[in-house]
C-alpha positions in Angstrom: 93.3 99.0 111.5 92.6 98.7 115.4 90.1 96.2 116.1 86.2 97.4 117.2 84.1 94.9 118.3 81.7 94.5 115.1 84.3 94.4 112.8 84.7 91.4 110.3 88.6 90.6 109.3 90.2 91.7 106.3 93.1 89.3 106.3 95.2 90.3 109.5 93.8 93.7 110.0 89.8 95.5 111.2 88.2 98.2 110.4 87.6 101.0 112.6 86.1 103.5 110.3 83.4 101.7 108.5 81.8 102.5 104.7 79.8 105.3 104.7 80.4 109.2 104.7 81.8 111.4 107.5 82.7 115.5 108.3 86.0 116.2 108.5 87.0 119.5 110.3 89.6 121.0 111.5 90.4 121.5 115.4 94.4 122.5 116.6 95.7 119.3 117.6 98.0 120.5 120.5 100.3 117.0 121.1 101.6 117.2 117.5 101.8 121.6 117.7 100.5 121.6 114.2 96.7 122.1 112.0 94.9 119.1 110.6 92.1 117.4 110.5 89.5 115.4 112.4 87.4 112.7 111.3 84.0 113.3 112.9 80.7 111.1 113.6 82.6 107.7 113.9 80.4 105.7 115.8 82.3 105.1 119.1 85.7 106.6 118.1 87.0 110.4 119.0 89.7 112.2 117.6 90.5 110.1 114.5 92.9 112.8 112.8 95.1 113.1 109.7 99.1 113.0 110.4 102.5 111.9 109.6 103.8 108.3 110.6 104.7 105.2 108.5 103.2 102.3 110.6 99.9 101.2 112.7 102.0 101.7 116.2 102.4 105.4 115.1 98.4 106.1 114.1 97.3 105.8 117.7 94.2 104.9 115.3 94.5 107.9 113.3 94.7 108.4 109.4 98.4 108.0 108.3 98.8 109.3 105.3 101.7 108.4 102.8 102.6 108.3 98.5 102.8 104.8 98.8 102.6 101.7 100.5 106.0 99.6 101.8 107.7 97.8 104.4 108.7 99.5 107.6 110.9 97.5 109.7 109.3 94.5 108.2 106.2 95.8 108.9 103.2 96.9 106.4 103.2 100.8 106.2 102.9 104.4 104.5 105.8 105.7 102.9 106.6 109.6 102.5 104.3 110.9 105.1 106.0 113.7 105.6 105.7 114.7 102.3 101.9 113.6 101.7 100.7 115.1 104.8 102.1 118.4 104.0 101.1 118.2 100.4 97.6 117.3 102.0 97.6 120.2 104.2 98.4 122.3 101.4 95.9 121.5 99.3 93.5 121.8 102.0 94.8 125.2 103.5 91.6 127.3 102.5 89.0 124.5 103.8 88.1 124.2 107.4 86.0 120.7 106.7 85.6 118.3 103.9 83.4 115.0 103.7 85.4 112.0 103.7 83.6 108.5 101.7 84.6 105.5 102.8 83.6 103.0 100.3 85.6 99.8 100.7 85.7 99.5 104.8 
């Protein structure tokens, strides 16, 4: 949802990873002390990863995943990302990539 300079608005928000199909792998991401995953070939963008948080200011860009969608602090964000991040990693624990489609950018 962090603005890139090609980007067309979606109501408020841009997109930063556009349509299209990337590699996702999985490098030790050492500020969080715990396994996930990176979203690779974004043109322009590094270190896109999967983690917990509930709101854009927590992303730092990245993917936040969540069960559902809600208001945080009156703001638009994931809910249970604890618990869908784990659940994520869990189902994932064998793999170290996966290709990720981004269909609706």
């Amino acid at each position: 949802t962090y603005p890139v300079i090609d980007a067309k608005p979606r109501g408020p928000q841009f997109t930063k990873i556009p349509r299209g199909r990337y590699r996702c792998e999985r490098p030790y991401y050492y500020r969080g002390g715990h396994e996930t995953f990176e979203v690779t070939g974004v043109v322009g963008h590094s270190r896109l990863l999967f983690h917990r948080g509930n709101t854009e200011g927590d992303s730092e860009g990245c993917i936040l995943l969540g069960r559902t969608y809600g208001p945080v602090s009156g703001q638009p964000g994931v809910l249970d990302s604890r618990w869908a991040f784990d659940s994520f990693m869990r189902i994932n624990r064998d793999r170290a990539e996966f290709d990720l489609e981004v269909r609706n950018a």
